[in-house]
C-alpha positions as CSV (number, residue, x, y, z in Angstrom):
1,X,-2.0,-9.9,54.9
2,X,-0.1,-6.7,54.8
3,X,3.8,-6.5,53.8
4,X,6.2,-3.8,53.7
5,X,9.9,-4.2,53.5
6,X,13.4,-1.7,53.2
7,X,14.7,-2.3,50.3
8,X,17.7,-4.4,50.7
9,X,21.4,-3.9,49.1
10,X,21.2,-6.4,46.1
11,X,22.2,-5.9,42.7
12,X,19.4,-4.9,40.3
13,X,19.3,-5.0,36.1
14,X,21.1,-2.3,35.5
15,X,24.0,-3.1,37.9
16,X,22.8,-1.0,41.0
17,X,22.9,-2.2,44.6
18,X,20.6,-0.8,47.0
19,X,18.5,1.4,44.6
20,X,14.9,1.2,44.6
21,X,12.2,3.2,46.9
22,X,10.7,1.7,50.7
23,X,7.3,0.9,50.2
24,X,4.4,-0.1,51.7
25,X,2.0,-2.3,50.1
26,X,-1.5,-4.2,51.2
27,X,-1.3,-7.2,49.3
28,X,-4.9,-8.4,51.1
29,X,-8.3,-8.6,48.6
30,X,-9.2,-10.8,46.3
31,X,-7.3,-12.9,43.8
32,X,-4.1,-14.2,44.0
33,X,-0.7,-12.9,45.4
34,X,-0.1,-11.6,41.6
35,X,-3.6,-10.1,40.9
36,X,-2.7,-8.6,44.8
37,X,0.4,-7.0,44.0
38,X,-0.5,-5.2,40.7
39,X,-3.7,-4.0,42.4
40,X,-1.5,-2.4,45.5
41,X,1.1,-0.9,42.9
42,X,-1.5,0.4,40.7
43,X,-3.3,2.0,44.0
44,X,0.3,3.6,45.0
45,X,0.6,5.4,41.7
46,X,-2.8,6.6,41.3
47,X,-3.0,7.9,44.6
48,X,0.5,9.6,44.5
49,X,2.2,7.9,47.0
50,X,4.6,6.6,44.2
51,X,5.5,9.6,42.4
52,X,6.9,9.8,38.6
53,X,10.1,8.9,37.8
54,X,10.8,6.7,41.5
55,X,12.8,4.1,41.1
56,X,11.5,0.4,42.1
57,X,12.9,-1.9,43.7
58,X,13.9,-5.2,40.9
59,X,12.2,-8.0,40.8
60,X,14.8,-10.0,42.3
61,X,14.7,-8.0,45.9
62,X,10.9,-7.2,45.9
63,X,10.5,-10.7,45.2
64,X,12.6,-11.6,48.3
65,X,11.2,-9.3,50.2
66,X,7.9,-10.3,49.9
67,X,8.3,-14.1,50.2
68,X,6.9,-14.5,46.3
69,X,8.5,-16.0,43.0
70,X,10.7,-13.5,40.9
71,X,8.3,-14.6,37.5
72,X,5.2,-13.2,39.9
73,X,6.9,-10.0,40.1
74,X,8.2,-9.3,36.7
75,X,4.8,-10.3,35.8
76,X,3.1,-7.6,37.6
77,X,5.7,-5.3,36.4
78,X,5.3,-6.4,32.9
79,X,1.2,-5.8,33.1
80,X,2.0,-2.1,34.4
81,X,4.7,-1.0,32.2
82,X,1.4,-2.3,29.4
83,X,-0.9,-0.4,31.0
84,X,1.3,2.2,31.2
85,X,1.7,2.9,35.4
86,X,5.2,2.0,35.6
87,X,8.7,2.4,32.3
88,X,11.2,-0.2,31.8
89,X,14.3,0.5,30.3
90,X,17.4,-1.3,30.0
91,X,20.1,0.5,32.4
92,X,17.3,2.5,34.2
93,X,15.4,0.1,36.2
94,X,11.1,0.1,36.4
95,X,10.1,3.5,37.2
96,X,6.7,5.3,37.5
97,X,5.8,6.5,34.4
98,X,5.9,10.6,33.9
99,X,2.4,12.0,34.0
100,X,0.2,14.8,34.3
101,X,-0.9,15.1,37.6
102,X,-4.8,16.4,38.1
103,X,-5.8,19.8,39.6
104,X,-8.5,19.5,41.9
105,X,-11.5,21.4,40.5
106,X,-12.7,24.5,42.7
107,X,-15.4,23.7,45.3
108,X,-18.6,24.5,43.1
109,X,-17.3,24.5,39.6
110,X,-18.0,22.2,37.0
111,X,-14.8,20.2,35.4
112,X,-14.5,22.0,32.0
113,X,-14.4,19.0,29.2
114,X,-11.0,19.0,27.8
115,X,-8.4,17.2,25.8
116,X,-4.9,17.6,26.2
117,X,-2.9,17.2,23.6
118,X,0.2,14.8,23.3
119,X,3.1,16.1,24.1
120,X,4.7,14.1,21.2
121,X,3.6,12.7,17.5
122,X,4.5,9.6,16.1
123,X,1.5,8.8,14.1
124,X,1.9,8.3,10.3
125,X,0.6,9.8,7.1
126,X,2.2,12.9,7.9
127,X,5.7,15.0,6.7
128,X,7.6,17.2,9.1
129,X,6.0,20.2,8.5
130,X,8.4,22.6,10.1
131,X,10.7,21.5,7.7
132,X,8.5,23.5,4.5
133,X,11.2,25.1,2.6
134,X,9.3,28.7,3.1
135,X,12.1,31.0,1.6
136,X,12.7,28.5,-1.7
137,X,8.5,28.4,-1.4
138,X,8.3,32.5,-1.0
139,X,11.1,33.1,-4.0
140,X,9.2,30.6,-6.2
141,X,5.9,32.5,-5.5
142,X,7.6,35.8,-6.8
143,X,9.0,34.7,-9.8
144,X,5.8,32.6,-10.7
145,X,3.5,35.8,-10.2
146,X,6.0,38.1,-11.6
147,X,6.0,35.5,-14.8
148,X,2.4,34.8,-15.0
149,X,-0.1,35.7,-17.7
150,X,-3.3,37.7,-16.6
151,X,-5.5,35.4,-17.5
152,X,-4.0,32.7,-14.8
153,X,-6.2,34.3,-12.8
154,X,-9.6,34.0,-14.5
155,X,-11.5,31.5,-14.4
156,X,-9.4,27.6,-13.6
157,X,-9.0,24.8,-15.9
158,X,-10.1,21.6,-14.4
159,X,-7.5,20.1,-14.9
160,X,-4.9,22.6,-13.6
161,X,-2.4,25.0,-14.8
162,X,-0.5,24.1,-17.8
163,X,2.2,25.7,-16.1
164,X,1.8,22.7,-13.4
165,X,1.1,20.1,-15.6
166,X,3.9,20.5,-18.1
167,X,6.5,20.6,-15.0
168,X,4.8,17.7,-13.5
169,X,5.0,15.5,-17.3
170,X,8.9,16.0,-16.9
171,X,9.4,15.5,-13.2
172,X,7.1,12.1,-12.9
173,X,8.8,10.8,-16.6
174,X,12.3,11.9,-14.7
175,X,11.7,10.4,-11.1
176,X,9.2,7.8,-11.2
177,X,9.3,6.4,-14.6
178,X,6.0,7.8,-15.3
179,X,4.8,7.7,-19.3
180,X,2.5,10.9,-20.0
181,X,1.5,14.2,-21.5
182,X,-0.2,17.7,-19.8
183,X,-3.1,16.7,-21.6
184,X,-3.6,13.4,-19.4
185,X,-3.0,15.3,-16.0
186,X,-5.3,16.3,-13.7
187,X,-4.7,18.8,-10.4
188,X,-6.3,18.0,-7.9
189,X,-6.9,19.5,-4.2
190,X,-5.9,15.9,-2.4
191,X,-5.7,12.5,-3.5
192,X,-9.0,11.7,-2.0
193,X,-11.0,14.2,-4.3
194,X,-9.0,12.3,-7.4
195,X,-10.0,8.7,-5.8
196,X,-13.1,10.0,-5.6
197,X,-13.6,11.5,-9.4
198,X,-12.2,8.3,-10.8
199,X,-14.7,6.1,-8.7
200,X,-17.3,7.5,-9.5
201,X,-16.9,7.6,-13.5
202,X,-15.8,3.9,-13.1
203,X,-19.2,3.2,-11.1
204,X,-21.2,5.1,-14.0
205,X,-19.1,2.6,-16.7
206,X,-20.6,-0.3,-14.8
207,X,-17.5,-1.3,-12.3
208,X,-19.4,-2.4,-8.8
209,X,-16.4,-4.3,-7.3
210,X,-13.1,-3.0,-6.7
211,X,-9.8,-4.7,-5.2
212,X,-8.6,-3.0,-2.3
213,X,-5.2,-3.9,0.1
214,X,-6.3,-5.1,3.3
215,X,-4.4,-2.9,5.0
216,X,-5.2,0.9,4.5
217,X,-6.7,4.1,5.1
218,X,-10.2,3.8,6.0
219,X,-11.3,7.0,4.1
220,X,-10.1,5.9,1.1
221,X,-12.3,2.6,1.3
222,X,-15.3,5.1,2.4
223,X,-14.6,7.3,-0.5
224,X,-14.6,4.4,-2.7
225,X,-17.7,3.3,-0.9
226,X,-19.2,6.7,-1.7
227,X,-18.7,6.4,-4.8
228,X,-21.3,3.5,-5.1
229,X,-18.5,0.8,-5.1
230,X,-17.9,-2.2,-3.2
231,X,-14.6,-3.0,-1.5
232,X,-13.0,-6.3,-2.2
233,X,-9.9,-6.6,0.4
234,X,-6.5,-8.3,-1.3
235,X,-4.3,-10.0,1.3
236,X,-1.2,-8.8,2.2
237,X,2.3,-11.1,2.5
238,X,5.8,-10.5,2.3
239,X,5.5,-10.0,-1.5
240,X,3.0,-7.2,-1.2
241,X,-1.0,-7.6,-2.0
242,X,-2.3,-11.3,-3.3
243,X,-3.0,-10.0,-7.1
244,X,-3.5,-14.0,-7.8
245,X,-6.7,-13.3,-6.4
246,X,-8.1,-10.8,-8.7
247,X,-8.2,-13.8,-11.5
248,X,-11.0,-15.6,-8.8
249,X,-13.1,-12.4,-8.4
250,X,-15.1,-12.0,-11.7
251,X,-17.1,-8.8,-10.4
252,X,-14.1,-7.4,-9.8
253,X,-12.6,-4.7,-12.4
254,X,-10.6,-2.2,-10.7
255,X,-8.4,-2.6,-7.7
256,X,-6.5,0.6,-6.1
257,X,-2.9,-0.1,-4.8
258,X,0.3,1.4,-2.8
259,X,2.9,-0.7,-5.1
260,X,6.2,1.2,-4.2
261,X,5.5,1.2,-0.4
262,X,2.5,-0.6,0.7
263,X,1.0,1.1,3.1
264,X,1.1,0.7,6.4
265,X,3.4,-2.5,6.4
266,X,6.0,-1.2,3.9
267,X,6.7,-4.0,1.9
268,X,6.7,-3.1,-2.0
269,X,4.4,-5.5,-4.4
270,X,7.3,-8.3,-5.7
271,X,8.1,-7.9,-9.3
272,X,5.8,-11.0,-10.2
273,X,3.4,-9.7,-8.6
274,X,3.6,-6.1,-10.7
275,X,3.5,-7.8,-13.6
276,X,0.5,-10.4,-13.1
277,X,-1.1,-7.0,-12.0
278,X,-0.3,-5.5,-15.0
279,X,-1.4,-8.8,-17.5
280,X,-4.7,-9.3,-15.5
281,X,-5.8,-5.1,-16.4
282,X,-4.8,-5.8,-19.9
283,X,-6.3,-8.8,-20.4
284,X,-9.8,-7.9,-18.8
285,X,-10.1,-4.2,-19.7
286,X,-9.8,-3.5,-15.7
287,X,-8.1,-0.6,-13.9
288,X,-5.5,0.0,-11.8
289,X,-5.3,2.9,-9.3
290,X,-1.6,3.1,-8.4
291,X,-1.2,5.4,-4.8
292,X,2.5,6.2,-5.0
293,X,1.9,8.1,-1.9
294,X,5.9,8.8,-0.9
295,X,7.6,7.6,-3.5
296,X,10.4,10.2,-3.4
297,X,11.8,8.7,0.0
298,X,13.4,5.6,-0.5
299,X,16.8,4.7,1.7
300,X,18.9,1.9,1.1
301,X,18.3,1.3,-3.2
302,X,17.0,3.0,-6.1
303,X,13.2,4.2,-5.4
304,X,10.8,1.6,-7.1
305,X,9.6,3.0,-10.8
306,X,5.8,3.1,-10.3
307,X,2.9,0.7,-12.5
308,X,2.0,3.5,-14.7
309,X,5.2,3.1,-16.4
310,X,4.2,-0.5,-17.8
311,X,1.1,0.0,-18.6
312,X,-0.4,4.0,-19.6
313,X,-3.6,2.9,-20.6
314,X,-4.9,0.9,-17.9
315,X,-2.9,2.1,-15.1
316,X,-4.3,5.8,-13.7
317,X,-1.3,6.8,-11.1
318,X,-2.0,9.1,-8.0
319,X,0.9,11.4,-6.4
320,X,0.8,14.3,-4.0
321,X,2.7,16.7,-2.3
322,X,1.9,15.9,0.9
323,X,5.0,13.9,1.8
324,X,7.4,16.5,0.0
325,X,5.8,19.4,0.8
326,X,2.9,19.7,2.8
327,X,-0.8,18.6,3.5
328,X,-1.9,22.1,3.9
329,X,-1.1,22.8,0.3
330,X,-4.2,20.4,-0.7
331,X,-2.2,19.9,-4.2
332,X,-1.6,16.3,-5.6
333,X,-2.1,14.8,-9.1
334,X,-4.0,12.5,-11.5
335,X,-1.9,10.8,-14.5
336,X,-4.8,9.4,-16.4
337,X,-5.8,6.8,-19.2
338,X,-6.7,9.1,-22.3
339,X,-10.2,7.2,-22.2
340,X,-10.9,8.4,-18.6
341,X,-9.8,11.9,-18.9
342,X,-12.8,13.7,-20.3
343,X,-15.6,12.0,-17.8
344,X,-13.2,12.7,-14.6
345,X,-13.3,16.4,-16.1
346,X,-16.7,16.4,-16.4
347,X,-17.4,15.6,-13.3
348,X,-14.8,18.0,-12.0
349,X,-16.8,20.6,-13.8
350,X,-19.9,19.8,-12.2
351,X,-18.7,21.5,-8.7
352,X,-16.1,20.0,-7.6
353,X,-13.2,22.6,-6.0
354,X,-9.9,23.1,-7.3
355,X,-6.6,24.0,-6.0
356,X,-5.7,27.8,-5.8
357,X,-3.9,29.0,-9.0
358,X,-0.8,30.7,-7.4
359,X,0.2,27.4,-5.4
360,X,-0.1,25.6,-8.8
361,X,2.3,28.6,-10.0
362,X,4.5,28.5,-7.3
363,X,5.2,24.5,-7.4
364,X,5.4,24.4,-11.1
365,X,8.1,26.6,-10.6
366,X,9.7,25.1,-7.9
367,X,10.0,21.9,-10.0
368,X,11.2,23.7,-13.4
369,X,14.0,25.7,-10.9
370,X,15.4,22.4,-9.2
371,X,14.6,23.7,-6.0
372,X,12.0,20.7,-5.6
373,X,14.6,18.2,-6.0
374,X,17.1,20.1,-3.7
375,X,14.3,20.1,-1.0
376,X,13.3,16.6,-1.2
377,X,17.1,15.2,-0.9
378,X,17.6,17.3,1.9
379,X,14.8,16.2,3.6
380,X,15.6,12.0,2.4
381,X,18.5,13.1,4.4
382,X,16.5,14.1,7.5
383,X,14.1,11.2,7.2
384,X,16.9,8.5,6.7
385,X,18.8,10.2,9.6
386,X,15.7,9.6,12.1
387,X,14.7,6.0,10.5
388,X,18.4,5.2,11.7
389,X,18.1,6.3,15.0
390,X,15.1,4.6,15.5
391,X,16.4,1.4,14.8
392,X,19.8,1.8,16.9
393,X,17.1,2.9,19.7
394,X,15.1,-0.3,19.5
395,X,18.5,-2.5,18.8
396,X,19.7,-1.0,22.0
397,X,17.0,-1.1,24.0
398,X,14.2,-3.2,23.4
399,X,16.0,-5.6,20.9
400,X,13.3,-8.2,21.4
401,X,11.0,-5.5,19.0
402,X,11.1,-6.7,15.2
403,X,11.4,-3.6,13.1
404,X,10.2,-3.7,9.2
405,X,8.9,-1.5,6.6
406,X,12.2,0.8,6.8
407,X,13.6,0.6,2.9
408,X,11.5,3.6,2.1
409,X,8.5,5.8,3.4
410,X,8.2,7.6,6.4
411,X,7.0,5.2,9.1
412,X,8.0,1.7,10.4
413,X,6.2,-1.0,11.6
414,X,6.9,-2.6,14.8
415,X,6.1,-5.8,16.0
416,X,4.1,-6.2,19.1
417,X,3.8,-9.7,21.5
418,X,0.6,-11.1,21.1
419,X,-2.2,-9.4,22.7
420,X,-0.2,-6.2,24.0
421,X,-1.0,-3.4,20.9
422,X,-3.7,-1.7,22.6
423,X,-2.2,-1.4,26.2
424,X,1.2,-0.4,24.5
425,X,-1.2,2.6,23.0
426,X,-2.4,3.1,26.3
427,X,1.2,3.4,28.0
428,X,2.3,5.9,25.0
429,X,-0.8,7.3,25.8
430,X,0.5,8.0,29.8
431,X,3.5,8.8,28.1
432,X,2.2,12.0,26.2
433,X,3.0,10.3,23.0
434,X,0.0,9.7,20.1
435,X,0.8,6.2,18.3
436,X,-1.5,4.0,15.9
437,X,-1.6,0.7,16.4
438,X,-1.7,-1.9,13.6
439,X,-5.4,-3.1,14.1
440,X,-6.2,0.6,12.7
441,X,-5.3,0.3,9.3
442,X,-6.5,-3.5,9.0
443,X,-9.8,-4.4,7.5
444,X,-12.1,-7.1,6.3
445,X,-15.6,-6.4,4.8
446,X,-17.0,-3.4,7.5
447,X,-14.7,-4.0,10.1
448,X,-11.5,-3.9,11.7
449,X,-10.5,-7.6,12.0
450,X,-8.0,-9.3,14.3
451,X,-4.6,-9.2,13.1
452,X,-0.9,-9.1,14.3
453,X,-0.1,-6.9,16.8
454,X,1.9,-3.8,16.0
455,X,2.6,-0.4,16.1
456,X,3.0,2.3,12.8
457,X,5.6,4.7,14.1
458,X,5.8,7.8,12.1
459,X,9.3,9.0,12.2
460,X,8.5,11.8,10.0
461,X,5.9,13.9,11.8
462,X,8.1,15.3,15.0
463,X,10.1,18.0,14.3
464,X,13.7,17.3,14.7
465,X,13.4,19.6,18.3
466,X,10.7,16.9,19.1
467,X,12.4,13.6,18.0
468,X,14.6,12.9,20.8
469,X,12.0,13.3,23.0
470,X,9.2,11.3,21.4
471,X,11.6,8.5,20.7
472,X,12.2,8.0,24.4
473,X,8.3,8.2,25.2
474,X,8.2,5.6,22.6
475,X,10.6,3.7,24.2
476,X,9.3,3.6,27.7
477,X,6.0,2.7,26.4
478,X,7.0,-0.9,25.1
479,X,6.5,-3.6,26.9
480,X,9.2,-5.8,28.5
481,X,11.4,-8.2,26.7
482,X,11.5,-11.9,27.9
């Protein structure tokens, strides 16, 4: 049959009487009176008949209007706020969601293949980029080159400018507890190159297996992969990765971890766990590759000292600057075991690029200066500033999402109902907003394997011009509370 109704003066959620738009709606077809009424709403939006931003009616008064249960309605809502047709916000009623609308193509043409790109970023892995200290970055430069010796820029050591390496002995002892020398650091142009290096000398000591977290980056299992090793995948619990079970895999004899921050679910490996880690690469001659990927940003207590500290000789620590600096700088850093240095450099000899010598100047003298330290307090500042708002934004309007993963890092994890991850992407997705859901980072043997539901929200990649906005896309893309 076919229903259409006024809307009628009653009091909606957010304390309104008489808001809400007139429809019409053919509730006929097949399936039931629910499958009906998200079919007719979804056929209202696409065709433009409900335009973005109208207000609906609330369940309550469509629900009377239409002769149906009020669960029927909030139901259908519920789906299309998911599948990202229609928002829901506390205070602000359902509404269609914003979207691009579609230009017609000219008679004749052919539809050129495009993709637009999100109008907002909240994916991790990435620093604010607009926030690259370019004048403390330009001064450095001139007082490096100014400084610098002619023969900087002959042909590069492989394992960096001393200049880099003796700043980076200090800083690492300083703020992460790190025990080294120069001679047992190697530049590198990204940590996947170094991951890369080091697997492949441990594959050509005999190491097939290694331990990896099985949550992660999926490039960093394939460059282990690539490297002619097998990945072994560690559970994750509240406590960090499942060590315990590097005692029951004998083929196993390295294992590559993000200790301080695990990454993407935030929770740092327990004490217990650090040190059974620790015993088990003494004890058995095995490795461990310690990711301390953001170590610098740490919130609410002191930042966690890293593994390398408790163990120099067995522990090979990666860092980066990435998260402090930039990406585009393609600098991070090796802290080897002595007995590990010379193959890696051999290797590196054989072809392998390096990082150009007068960004190695320039951040060696940023961190002999201070102005490194300076730059990464000021931008803990920023990133605690935004983690904050986050959480008050989800506390005040979708309370029923479980935030973790905040103590430190740049991203938080939030926790999704059952079966809702991918069309929450999809509704961020309507939103103009690119998210990662949870699923991405999670892996057993070759695949992705079904896990929690979830979203990584990277707080730090917007600009702060960007923020507000992309934390209200975020916002109207989760689904409903109870």
């Amino acid at each position: 049959m076919e229903k259409s109704w006024a809307t009628p003066a009653v009091e909606d959620p957010g304390g309104n009487a008489g808001t809400g738009a007139d429809l019409h709606l053919d509730l006929t077809g097949p399936g039931g009176v629910r499958a009906s009424l998200i079919r007719a709403l979804r056929d209202a939006v696409r065709s433009g008949r409900l335009a973005p931003g109208t207000r609906l009616p609330s369940s309550r008064s469509l629900a009377a209007d239409l002769g149906l249960a009020r669960n029927t309605v909030a139901d259908a809502y519920g789906e299309l706020v998911a599948e990202g047709w229609l928002t829901a916000r506390q205070g602000s009623g359902t509404r269609v969601a914003p979207r691009a609308a579609p230009r017609a193509p000219e008679r004749g043409a052919t539809p050129p293949r495009t993709t637009r790109r999100p109008a907002y970023d909240l994916r991790p892995g990435t620093a604010d980029v607009s926030a690259f200290p370019r004048a403390a970055w330009l001064s450095a430069a001139r007082r490096a080159l100014a400084a610098a010796p002619h023969e900087a820029f002959g042909h590069v050591d492989e394992r960096g400018r001393v200049e880099l390496r003796t700043a980076l002995a200090d800083y690492l002892a300083r703020a992460r507890g790190v025990r080294t020398d120069p001679e047992r650091i190697v530049v590198c142009a990204g940590f996947t190159q170094g991951l890369s290096l080091t697997g492949r000398v441990l594959r050509g000591r005999g190491v097939r297996e290694v331990g990896v977290e099985e949550y992660g980056l999926w490039f960093h299992h394939e460059a282990l992969e690539r490297a002619g090793l097998r990945c072994s995948e560690l559970a994750i619990d509240p406590l960090g990765a499942d060590v315990a079970a590097l005692e029951e895999r004998r083929g196993v004899r390295a294992v590559l971890l993000t200790p301080a921050h695990q990454f993407p679910t935030g929770v740092p490996l327990h004490p217990d766990r650090r040190a059974a880690v620790v015993d088990w690469a003494v004890r058995t001659g095995g490795t461990v590759l310690e990711d301390d990927y953001d170590g610098e940003f740490r919130y609410d207590r002191q930042p966690v000292g890293c593994l390398q500290g408790l163990a120099p000789d067995r522990v090979a620590y990666f860092g980066t600057a990435s998260k402090s600096l930039a990406p585009g700088l393609r600098l991070s850093w090796m802290v080897l075991p002595e007995h590990l240095v010379g193959d890696v450099l051999a290797l590196k000899r054989a072809g392998e690029w390096s990082s150009g010598v007068l960004d190695q100047l320039t951040l060696a003298e940023l961190l002999t200066s201070g102005a490194y330290d300076r730059h990464v307090r000021a931008m803990r500042q920023r990133y605690r500033r935004r983690r904050d708002q986050l959480v008050a934004a989800l506390a005040e309007h979708a309370p029923h999402i479980r935030v973790t993963g905040i103590a430190a890092g740049l991203h938080a994890v939030l926790a999704l109902p059952p079966g809702t991850e991918r069309a929450t992407l999809q509704a961020a997705a309507w939103q103009g907003l690119a998210l990662e859901g949870m699923s991405r980072f999670r892996f057993t043997g070759k695949g992705v394997a079904e896990g929690e539901d979830g979203l990584i929200v990277g707080y730090g990649t917007p600009p702060d011009s960007a923020f507000a906005g992309a934390l209200e896309a975020l916002l109207g893309s989760l689904p409903p509370g109870d």
